[in-house]
Each structure stands twice: as C-alpha cells, then as structure tokens.
N, C-alpha and C positions, 0 to 999 in steps of 0.2 A: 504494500500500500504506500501511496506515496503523499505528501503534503501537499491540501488544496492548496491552493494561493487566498491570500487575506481580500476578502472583494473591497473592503472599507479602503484598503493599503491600496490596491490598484487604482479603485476611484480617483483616492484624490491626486494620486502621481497624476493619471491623466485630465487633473483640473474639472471633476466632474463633481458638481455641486451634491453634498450628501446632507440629507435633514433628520436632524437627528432628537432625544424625548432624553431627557434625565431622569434616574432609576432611583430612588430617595427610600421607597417601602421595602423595609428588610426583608422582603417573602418572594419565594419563588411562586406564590400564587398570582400576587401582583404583577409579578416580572409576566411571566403567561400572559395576564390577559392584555396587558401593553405590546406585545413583541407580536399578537398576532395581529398588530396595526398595521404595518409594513413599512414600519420606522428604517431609514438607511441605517444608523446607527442607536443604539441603546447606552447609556453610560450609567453602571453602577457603582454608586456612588458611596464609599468606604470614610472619605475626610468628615461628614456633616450629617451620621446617619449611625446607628447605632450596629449597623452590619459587624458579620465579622467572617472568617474564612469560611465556617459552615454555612452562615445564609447567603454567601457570595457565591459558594458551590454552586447551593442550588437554585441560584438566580438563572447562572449560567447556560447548567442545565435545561432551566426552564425555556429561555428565549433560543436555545441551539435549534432548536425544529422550526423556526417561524422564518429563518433568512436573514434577520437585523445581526449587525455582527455587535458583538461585546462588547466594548469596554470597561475596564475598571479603572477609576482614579482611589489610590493606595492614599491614607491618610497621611502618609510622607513620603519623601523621598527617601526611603530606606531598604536596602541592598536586599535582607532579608525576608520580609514583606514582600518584594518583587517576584525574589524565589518563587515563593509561595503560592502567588498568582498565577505566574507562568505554567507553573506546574502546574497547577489545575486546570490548564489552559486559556487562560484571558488571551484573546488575540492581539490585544492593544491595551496601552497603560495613559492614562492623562495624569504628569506628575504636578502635585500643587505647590505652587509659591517656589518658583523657580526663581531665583535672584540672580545669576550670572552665569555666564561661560563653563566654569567649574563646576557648575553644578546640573549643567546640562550634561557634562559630556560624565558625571558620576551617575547620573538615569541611562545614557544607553550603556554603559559599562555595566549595570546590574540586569541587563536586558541581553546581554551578550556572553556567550560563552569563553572561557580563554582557547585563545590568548587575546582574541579583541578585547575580552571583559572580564568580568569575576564571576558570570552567575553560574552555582552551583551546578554539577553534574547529578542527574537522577536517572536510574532505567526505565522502571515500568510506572509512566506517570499519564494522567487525562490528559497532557497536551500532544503525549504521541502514539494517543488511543493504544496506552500500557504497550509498547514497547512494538505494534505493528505497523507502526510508520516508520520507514526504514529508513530513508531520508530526512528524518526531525532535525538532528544534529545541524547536518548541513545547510537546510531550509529557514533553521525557526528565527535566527538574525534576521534576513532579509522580509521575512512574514508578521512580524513582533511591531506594531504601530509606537512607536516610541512617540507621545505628545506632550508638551511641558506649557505649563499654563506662568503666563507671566501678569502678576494682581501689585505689582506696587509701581511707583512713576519710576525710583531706580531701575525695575525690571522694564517697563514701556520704553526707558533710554536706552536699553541693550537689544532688546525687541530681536534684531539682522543680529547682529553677535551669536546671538541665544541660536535664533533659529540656522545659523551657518555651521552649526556643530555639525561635525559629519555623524550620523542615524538616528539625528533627530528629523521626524517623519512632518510636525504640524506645530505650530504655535497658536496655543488657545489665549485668547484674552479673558481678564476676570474682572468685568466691569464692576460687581460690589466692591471687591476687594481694593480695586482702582481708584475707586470713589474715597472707602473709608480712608485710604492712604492720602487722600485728596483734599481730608477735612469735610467727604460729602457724606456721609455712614446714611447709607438709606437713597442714595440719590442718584444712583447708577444708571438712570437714564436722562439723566441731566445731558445740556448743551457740552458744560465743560468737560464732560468725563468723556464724551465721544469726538473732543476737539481733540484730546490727548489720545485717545487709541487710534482713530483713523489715519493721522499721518505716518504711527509707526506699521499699521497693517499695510499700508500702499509700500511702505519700502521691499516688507516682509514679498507681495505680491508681485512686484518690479523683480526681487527676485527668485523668484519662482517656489516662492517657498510657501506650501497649503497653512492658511491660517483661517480660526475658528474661534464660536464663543457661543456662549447661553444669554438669549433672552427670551423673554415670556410671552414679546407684544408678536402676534404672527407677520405682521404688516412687518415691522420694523427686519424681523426678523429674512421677510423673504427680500428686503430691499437690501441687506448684507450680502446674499447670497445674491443677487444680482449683479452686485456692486464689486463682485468680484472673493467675498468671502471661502469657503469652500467646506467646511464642516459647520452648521450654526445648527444650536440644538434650541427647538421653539417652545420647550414646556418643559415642568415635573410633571411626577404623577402626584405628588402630594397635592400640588395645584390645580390640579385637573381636578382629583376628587374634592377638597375642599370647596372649589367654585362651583363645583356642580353642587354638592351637597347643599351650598347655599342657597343657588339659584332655584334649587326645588324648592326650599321651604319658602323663601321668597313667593314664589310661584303660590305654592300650596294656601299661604296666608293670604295672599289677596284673593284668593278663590275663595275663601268661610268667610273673611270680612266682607264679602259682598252677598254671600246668600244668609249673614244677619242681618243686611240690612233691609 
C-alpha cells in the first residue's frame, strides 16, 4: 500500500482556494456531523478546547470517511505533542503563536524525521495504517501540512521571514490574537487590525506563499479568499450551535408572545 497524497497539501500548492469550519466540541460525534458538510478542511482545535489525545483520536477518526482533511492545531509548539499527533495520523498541524524564524523552522523539524528533523521513529502506528504503508517513511515529510499561525504585530513584521522557512506549507493569521497585541482585545474585525495583516498577507502572496485565517463573517470571509487568500476557515461549530440555538428560541418566543396576545 502506498501513501495517498494530502489533497488539502496539493490544493493549496496549486493556489486553489480551500474553505474550511473550526472543530472546538471535544466529540467525535460532533466532529461527524460537521465533516459530513463537505468542508475542504476541518481544524481540530487542541490550544482553546479542553481536547486531549483521546478525543483528538476520535475526532479524526470521525471526519476520515466524509473527505475534509484534518487538521490539528497542538496547544504548542512542542516537539513531543507533535509526535503524538502525527502518529495518530493528523495530516497537517497549525502551530500557534509563532514568533520568528527559529521557531518556525523548530515546527517543521518536529514534523520531520532525521536527519531533516527530530520526530520520533514509530513502527506500527495510525499514520501508516500500522505499518502497511510501505512508503510512510519516505512520503510523510512531503504529505505532513506544516502551518504556523502568526497573532502578535512582532510576528505580522516577520510575516515573509516566517513563511520562507523551507517546509513551512501556509501562514495563518490570528486576527484576535493581533488585535489583543494591538491594545484591541475583542476587536479583530476592526479597520486597524486588517490594515496591519493585509499588507503582510500581499507580501506572503507576491511570494507564492498559501496564507490563511479564521473569520466568522461569510461575506468577509469569501472576499479573502477572492482576494487572493487560500485557506480561510468561515465558522466554529460552537458558533454554529450557539447561534442556532439562539435563533430558535428567539424564533420560538415571538411565536407564544403572539398567540397570547
């Protein structure tokens, strides 16, 4: 048997816009009924979410049959932790709060086997369906989506630096993050916060390098991806359910306050 190729990794090599849902509910039941959306990508989300290696499993699990490919962003960048995901096969990692050079090229070094890298050696492990993918070794560098998410104005200044690291795959923007480093904590759709990430995304794009980000607003969201963006993830699901849940009772009480009246 031999290594598919990462379709999320191909896409955006060839510049083809992927839209993607943030993965927030610990449960691979949740993860199911999202992944059979037909989301380009899924991000399960480890930094901001009470996951852990077993609900991440079976997130994985979950959304493998539906076609969205994986991702997980690791609560740090830590060597260890990365292992751990690979091996249970994440096809892609989004690392958070990447601050420079060095510590990009310490993400694909924990993503990479020596001698390119450090990460650990395993036999019979879920990324190379226990040991019948005969070609894992060879393949899982080049398949392995290496994305490093850059949230402070330090990180927006390195922005081309960060993303020229050779096997870093995408550079994610972290417009909260951006904002609250900004003095705007809550404001990450502000004027100012996207004056400051658009001109480092244009460089990133100038050279050829697939950059990405989360917002909520769909509009906003598809004019990114128009604009030249290449991974933009348009929702959670906490938000999904929360607004729905609202908008029913919403719903539901102007329905009884009008047949009391």
């Amino acid at each position: 048997m031999k290594m598919a190729p990462n379709p999320f990794l191909a896409a955006i090599r060839a510049g083809r816009p992927q839209i993607g849902l943030w993965i927030s509910l610990s449960h691979n039941y949740t993860a199911e009924v999202v992944a059979g959306a037909g989301y380009d990508w899924l991000l399960v989300d480890m930094e901001h979410t009470p996951s852990d290696l077993a609900t991440v499993l079976g997130q994985l699990q979950a959304i493998a049959a539906h076609g969205s490919t994986a991702l997980v962003r690791p609560p740090w960048n830590d060597t260890v932790m990365v292992k751990r995901l690979l091996d249970m096969g994440a096809p892609g990692l989004l690392f958070p709060m990447v601050q420079s050079v060095q510590e990009a090229q310490a993400a694909v070094a924990a993503c990479r086997y020596p001698p390119q890298g450090v990460r650990g050696v395993a036999g019979s492990i879920r990324a190379n369906n226990f040991g019948r993918i005969t070609d894992y070794y060879a393949k899982a560098g080049d398949e392995t989506a290496v994305l490093v998410q850059v949230e402070t104005r330090m990180a927006v200044a390195q922005a081309l630096e960060i993303g020229q690291v050779a096997g870093v795959d995408g550079v994610f923007f972290g417009p909260a993050d951006i904002a609250a480093d900004m003095g705007l904590l809550g404001k990450h759709m502000s004027q100012e916060v996207w004056d400051l990430i658009l001109p480092a995304a244009r460089k990133l794009m100038d050279a050829g390098i697939p950059v990405g980000t989360l917002v909520t607003d769909p509009v906003f969201a598809a004019k990114l991806l128009s604009d030249g963006f290449t991974f933009v993830a348009c929702g959670t699901d906490t938000n999904l359910l929360a607004k729905g849940a609202d908008a029913l009772l919403a719903q539901m009480r102007a329905a009884t306050e009008r047949e009391d009246t």
